[in-house]
C-alpha positions in Angstrom: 78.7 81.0 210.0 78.5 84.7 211.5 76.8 85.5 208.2 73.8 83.0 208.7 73.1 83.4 211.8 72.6 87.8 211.2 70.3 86.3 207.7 68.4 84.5 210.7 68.0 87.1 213.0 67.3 89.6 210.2 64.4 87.0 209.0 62.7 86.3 212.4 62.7 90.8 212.5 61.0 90.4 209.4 58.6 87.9 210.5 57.7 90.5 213.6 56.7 93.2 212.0 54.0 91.9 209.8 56.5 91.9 206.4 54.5 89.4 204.0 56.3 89.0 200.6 54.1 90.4 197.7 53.9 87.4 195.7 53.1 84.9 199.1 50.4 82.5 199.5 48.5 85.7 202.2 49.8 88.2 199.9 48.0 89.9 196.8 49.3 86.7 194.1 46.5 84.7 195.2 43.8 88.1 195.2 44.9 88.5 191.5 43.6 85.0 190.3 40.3 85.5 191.7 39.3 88.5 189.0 37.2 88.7 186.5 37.9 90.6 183.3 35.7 92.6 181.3 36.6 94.7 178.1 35.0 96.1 175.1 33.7 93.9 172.5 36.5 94.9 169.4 39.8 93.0 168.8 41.7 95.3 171.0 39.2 95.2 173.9 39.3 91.4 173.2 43.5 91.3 173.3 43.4 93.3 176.3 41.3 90.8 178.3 43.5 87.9 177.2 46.8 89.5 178.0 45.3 90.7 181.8 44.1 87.2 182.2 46.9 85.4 181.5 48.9 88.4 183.6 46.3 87.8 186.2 46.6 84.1 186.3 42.9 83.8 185.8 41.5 80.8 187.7 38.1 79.7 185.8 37.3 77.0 188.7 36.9 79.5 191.6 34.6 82.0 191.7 35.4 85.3 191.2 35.9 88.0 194.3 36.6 91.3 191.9 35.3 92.5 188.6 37.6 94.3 186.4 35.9 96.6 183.8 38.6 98.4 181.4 37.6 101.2 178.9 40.0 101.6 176.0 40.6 104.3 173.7 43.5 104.3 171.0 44.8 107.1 168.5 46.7 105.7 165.8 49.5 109.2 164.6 51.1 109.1 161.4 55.2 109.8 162.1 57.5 110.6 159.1 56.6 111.5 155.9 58.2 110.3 152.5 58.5 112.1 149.5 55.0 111.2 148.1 53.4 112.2 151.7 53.0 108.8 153.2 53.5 108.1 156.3 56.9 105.4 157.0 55.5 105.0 160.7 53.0 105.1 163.1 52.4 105.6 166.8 49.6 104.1 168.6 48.7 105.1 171.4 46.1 103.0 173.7 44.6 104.6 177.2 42.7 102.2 179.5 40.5 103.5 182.2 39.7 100.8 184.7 37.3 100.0 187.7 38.0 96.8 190.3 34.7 95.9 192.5 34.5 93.7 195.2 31.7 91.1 193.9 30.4 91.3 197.4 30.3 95.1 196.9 32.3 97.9 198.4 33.8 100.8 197.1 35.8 100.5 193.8 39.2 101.2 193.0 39.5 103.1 189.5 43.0 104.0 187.6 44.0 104.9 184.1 47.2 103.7 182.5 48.6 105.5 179.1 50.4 103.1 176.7 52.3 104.4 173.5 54.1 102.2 170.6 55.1 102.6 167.0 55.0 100.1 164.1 56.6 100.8 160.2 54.0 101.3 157.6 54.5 99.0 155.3 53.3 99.2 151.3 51.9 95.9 150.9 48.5 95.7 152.2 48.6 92.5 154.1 52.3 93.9 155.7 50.4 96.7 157.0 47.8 94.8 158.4 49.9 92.7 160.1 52.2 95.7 161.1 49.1 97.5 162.9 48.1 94.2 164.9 51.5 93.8 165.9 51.5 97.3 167.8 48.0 96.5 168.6 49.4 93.0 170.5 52.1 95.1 172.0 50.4 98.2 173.1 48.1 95.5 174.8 50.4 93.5 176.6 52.1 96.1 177.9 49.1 97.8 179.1 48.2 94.3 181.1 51.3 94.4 182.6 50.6 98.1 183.5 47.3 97.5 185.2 48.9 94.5 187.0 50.8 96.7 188.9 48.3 98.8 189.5 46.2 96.3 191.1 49.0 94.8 193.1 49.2 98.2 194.6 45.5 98.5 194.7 45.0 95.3 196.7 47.6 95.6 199.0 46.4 98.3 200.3 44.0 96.9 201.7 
């Protein structure tokens, strides 16, 4: 009993000094739903935009209050060398510059997020293929999630 009454009176303190949770209805979650993605026109730039959209929670039906641009570069690094000088892995590495804009304009918010994975190198030629867009799907999933937070941050802010 003692125990929820002090989770009470440590809630209603909450409540007092302007505390809103990060994922609540007047927090940044709904913000994030009302951006618009743009990326390159490539298979990464296109695997980017799906994975922030879907980390996003893009909603098509409402019109849009941000525009994300992202500019991607990737290196692809041989690592570890057999005895007939082929490479047994690779590291990719995939750096996305982006810019958020208030549609209604304003200043925008820019960032850059660094994302680095490795995939085996495979002999057969479709196992490598398949290999590279594997660390492709990776890098960019992970680089949505980094630019997630970023925004987050970005947007509550402000």
């Amino acid at each position: 009993m003692r125990a929820l009454v002090l989770a009470a009176v440590a809630l209603v303190g909450l409540t007092g000094c302007g505390f809103t949770p990060l994922y609540g209805e007047t927090g940044v979650g709904a913000s994030l739903s009302r951006i618009a993605v743009t990326t390159q026109d490539d298979r990464l730039g296109y695997r980017v935009r799906e994975q922030l959209e879907d980390a996003l929670g893009r909603d098509g039906a409402q019109a849009p209050l941000w525009r994300l641009e992202t500019a991607l570069e990737q290196s692809r690094r041989p690592l570890g060398r057999r005895i007939d000088d082929t490479a047994t892995r690779y590291e990719l590495t995939v750096r996305g510059a982006w810019t958020l804009t208030p549609v209604s304009g304003g200043a925008p918010v820019t960032g850059v997020e660094t994302v680095t994975t490795t995939y085996a190198a495979a002999d057969q030629p479709f196992a490598a293929i398949a290999a590279q867009q594997d660390g492709e799907e990776r890098a960019a999933a992970e680089l949505a999630r980094l630019i997630r937070l970023d925004l987050m941050r970005a947007l509550s802010d402000q």
